[in-house]
TIMIZA-935276 format. One record per residue: residue in one letter; chain; x, y, z of N, C-alpha, C, O in turn. Coordinates in pm, 1 decimal. Atoms other than C-alpha are relative to their C-alpha. Example, Ala and Ser with C-alpha at 12.3 -4.5 7.8 and 13.67 -1.06 7.14 Angstrom:
! residues 2
R   residuo   cadena       n.c1       n.c2       n.c3      ca.c1      ca.c2      ca.c3       c.c1       c.c2       c.c3       o.c1       o.c2       o.c3
R         A        A       89.0     -119.0        0.0     1230.0     -450.0      780.0       90.0      120.0        0.0      193.6      118.1       66.5
R         S        A      -82.0     -119.0       -6.0     1367.0     -106.0      714.0      -77.0      109.0       73.0      -26.1      219.8       89.9
END
This chain:
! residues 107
R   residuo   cadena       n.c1       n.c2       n.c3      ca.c1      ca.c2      ca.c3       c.c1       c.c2       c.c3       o.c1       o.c2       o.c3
R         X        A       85.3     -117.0        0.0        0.0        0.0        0.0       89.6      122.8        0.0      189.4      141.4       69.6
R         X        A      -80.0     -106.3       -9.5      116.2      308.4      -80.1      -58.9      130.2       16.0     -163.6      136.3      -48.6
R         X        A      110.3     -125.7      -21.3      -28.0      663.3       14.2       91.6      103.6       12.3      183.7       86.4       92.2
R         X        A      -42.4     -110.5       33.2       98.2     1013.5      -88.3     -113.5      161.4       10.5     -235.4      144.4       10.9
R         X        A      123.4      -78.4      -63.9      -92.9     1366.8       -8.1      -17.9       79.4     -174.2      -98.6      164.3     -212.3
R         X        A       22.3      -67.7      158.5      -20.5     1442.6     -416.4      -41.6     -102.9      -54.4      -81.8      -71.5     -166.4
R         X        A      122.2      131.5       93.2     -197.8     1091.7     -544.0      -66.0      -74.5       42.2      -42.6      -94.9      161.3
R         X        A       90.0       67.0      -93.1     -457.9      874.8     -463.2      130.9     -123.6       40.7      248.9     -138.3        8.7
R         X        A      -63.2      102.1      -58.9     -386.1      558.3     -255.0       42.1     -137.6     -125.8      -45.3     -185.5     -198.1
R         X        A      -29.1      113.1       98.3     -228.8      280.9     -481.8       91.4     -139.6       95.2      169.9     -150.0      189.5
R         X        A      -35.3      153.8      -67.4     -166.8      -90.7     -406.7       81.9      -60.0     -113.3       56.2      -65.7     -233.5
R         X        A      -85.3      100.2       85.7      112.9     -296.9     -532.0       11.1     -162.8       59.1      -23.2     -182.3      175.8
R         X        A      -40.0      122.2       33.2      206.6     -682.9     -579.4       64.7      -46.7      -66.8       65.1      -44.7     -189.8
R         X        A     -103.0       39.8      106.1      464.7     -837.9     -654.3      -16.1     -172.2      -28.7      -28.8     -261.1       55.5
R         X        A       35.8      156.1       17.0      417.8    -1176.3     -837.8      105.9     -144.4       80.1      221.6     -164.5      117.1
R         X        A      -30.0      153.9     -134.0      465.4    -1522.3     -628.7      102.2      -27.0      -87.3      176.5      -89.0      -11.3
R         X        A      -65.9       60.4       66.6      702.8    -1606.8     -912.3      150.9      108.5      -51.5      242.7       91.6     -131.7
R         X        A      -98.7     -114.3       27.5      923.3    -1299.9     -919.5      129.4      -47.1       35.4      135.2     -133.8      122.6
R         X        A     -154.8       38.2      -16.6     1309.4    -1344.7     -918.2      106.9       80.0        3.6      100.5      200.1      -22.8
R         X        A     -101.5     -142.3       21.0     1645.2    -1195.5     -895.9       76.7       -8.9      165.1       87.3     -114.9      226.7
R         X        A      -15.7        7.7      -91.0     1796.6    -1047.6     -576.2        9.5      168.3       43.1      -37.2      258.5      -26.5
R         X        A       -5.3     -148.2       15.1     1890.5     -709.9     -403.4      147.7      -14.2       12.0      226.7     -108.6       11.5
R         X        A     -144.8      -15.9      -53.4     2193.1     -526.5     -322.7      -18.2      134.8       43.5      -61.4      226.5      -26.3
R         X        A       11.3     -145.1      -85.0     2207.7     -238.0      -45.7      116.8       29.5       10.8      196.6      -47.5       64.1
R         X        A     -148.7      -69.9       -7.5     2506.5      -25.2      -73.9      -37.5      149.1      119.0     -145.2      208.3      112.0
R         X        A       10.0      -75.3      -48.4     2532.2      225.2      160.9      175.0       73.9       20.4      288.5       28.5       34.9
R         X        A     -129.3     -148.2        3.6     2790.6      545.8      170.8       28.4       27.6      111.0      -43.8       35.3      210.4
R         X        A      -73.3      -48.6     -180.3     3034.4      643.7      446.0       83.3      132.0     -101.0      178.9      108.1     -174.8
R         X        A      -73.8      -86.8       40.6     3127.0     1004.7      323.9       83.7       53.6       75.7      114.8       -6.1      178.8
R         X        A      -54.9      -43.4     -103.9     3323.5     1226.9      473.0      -70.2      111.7       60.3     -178.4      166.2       38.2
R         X        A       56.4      -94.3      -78.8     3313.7     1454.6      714.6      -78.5      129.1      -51.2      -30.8      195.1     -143.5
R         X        A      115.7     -109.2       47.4     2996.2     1729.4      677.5      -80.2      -73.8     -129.4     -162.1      -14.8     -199.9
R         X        A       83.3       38.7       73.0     2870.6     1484.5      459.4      -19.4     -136.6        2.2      -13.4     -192.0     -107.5
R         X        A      -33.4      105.8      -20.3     2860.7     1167.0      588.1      -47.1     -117.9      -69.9       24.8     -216.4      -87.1
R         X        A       78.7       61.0       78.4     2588.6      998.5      390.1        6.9       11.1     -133.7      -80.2      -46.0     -199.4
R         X        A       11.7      -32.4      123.7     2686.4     1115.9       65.8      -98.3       53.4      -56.3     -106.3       37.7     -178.1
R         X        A      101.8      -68.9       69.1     2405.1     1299.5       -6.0       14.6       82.0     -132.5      105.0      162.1     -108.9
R         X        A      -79.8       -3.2      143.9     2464.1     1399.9     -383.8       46.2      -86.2     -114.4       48.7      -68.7     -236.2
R         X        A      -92.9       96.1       53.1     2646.5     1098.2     -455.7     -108.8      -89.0     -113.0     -218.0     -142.8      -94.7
R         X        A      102.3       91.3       72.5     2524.7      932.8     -764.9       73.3     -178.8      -19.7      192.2     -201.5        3.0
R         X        A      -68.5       82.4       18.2     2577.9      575.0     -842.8      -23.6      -91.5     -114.7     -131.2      -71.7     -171.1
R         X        A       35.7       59.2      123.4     2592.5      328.9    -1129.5       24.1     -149.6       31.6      138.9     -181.1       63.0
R         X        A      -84.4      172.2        0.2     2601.9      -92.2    -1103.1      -32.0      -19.5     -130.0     -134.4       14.2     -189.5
R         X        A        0.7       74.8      129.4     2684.9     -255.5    -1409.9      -20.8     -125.2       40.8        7.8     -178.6      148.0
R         X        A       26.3      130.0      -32.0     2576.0     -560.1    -1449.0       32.8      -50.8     -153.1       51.4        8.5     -259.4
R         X        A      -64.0       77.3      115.7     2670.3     -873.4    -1664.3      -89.6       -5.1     -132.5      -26.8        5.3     -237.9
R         X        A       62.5      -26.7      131.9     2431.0     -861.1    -1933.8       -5.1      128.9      -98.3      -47.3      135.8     -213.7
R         X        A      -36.6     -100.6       37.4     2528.1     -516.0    -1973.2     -103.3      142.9       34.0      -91.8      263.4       11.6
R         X        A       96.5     -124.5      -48.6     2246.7     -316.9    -1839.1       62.6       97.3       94.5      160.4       52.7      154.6
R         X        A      -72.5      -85.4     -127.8     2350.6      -24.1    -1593.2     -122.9       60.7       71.6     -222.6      113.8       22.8
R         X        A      122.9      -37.5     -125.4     2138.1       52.5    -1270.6       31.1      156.2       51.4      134.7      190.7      108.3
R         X        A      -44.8     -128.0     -125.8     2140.3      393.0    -1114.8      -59.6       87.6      104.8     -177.1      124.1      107.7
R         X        A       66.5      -65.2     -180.7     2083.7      567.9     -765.6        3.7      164.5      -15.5       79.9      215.9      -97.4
R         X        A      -60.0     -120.4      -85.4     2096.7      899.0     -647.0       -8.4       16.3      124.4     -100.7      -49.3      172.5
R         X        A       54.0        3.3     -149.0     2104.5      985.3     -284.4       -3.4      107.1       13.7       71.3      190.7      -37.2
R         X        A      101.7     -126.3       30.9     1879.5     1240.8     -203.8      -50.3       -7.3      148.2      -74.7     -114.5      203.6
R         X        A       56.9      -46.6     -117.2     1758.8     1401.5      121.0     -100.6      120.8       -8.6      -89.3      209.6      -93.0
R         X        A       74.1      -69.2      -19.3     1484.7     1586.7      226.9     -110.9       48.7     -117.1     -171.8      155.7     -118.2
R         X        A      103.5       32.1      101.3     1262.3     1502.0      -82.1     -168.1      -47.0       43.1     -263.8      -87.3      -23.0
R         X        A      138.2       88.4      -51.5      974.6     1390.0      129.5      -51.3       72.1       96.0       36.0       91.6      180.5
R         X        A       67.7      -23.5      -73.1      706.7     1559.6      341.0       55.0       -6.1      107.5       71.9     -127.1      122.0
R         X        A      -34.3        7.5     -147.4      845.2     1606.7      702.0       97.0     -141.2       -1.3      121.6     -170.8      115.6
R         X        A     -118.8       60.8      -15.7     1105.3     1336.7      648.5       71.9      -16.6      -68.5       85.3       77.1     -147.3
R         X        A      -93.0       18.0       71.4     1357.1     1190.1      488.4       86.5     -146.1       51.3       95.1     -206.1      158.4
R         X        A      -98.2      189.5        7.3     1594.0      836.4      406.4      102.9      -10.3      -26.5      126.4      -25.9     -146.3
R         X        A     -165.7       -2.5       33.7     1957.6      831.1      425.8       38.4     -107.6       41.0      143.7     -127.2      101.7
R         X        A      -54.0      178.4      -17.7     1947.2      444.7      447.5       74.2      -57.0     -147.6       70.5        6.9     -252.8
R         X        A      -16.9       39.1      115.6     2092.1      242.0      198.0      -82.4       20.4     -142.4     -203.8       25.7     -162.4
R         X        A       66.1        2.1      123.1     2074.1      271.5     -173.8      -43.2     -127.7      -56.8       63.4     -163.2     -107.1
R         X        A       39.5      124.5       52.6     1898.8      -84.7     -312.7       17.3       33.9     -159.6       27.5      137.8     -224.8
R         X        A      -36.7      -16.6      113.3     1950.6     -201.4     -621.1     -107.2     -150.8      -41.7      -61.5     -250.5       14.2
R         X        A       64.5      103.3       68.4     1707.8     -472.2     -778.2      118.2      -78.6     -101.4      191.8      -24.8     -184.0
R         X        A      -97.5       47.6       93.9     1914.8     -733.5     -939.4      -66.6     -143.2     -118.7      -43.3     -259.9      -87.1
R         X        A       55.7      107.7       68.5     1736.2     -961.6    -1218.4       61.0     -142.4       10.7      183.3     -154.8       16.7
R         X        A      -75.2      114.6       38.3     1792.1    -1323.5    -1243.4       86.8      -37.2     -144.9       60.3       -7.7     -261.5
R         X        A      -83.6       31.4      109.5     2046.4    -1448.7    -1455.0       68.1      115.8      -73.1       83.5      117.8     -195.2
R         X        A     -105.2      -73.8      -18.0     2272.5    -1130.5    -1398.1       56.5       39.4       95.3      -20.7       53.1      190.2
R         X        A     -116.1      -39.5      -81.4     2565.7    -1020.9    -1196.2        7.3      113.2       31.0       -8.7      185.3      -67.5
R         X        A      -61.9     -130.8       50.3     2662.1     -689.6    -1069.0      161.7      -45.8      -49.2      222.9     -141.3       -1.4
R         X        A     -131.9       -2.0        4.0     3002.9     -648.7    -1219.9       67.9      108.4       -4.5      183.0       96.7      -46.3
R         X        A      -93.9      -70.0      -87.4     3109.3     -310.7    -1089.9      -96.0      144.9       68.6     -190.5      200.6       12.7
R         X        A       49.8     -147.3      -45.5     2999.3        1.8     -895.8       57.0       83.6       39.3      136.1       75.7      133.3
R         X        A      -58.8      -93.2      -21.8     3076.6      321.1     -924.6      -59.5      128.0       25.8     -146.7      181.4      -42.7
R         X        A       77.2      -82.2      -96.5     2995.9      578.2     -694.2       86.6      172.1      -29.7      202.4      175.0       12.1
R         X        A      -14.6      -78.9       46.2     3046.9      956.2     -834.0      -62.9       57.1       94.9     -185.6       52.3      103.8
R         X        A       -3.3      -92.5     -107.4     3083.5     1183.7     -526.2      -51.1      131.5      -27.2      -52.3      160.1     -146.9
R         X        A       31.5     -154.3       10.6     2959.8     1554.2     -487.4       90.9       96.1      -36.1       99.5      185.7     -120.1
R         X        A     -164.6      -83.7       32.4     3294.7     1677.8     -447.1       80.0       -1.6     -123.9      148.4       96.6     -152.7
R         X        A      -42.4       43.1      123.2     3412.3     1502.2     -788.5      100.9     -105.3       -4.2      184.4      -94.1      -93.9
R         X        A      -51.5       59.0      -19.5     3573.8     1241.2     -697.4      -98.8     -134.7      -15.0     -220.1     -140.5        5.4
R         X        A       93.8      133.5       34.9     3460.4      881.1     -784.0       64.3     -114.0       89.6      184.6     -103.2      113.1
R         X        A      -29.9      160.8      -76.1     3495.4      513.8     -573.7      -68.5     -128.8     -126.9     -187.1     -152.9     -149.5
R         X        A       50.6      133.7       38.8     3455.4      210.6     -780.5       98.3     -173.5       76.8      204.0     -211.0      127.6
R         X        A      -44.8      164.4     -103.2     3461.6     -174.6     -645.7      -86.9      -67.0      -83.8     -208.5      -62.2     -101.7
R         X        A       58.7       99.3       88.6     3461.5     -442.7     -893.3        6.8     -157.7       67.9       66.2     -171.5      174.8
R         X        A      -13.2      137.3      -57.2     3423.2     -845.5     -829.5      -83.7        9.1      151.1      -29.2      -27.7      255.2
R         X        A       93.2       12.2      -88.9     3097.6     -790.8     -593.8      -42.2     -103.9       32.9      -71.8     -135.1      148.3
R         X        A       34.5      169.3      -90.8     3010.3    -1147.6     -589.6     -172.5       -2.2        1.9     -250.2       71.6      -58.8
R         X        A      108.8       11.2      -74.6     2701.8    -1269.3     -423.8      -75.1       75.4      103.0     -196.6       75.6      122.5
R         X        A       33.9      -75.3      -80.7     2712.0    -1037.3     -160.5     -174.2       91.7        2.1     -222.3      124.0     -106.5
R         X        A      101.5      -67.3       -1.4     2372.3     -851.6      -47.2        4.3      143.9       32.6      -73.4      235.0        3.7
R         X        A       -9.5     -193.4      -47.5     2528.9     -516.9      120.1      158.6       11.4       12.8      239.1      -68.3       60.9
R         X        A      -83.0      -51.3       -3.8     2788.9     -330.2       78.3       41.9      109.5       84.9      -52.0      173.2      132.6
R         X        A       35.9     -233.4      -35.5     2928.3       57.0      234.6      128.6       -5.2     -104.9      190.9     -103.4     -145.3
R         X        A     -115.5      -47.5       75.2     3184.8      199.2       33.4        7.0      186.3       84.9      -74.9      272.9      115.4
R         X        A      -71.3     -130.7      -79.4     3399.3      498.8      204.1       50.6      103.7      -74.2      152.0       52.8     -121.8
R         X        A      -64.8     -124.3       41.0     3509.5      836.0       49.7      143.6      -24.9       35.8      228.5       61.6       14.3
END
């Protein structure tokens, strides 16, 4: 269920047969910015598709989510690298992710 004060109420489902996996990366910036807020990110994956995040604060009615970025990962692909393009201009990439489900990656 989902409910917003700019659209009506909408209901989702996801099918019993759905597949794949996730992957939560989460950012350790630095100091005055610890969450990376700014930071965009990209996973490549093996079939060649590319996924991407932004992390974003204070987009939401009286709150806000500086939890991990998720990443939906289809079946029968890999990530095979992510690269995380800082505010400041500086980039982090980390290839050979594996199986893994969560990551942080550090400034």
């Amino acid at each position: 269920l989902s409910v917003s004060n700019a659209h009506p109420v909408v209901a989702w489902a996801l099918p019993e047969n759905s597949a794949g996996r996730g992957l939560a990366v989460t950012l350790a910036g630095p100091a005055g910015n610890p969450s990376g807020i700014g930071a965009q990110l990209s996973l490549e994956l093996s079939d060649g598709r590319v996924l991407h995040r932004e992390v974003l604060a204070g987009h939401t009615y009286l709150s806000s989510y500086l939890g991990p970025q998720h990443f939906g990962i289809p079946e029968g692909s890999d990530p095979v690298r992510l690269t995380v393009s800082w505010p400041d201009g500086g980039s982090s990439e980390l290839d050979g992710i594996g199986d893994v489900s969560k990551v942080i990656i550090s400034r």
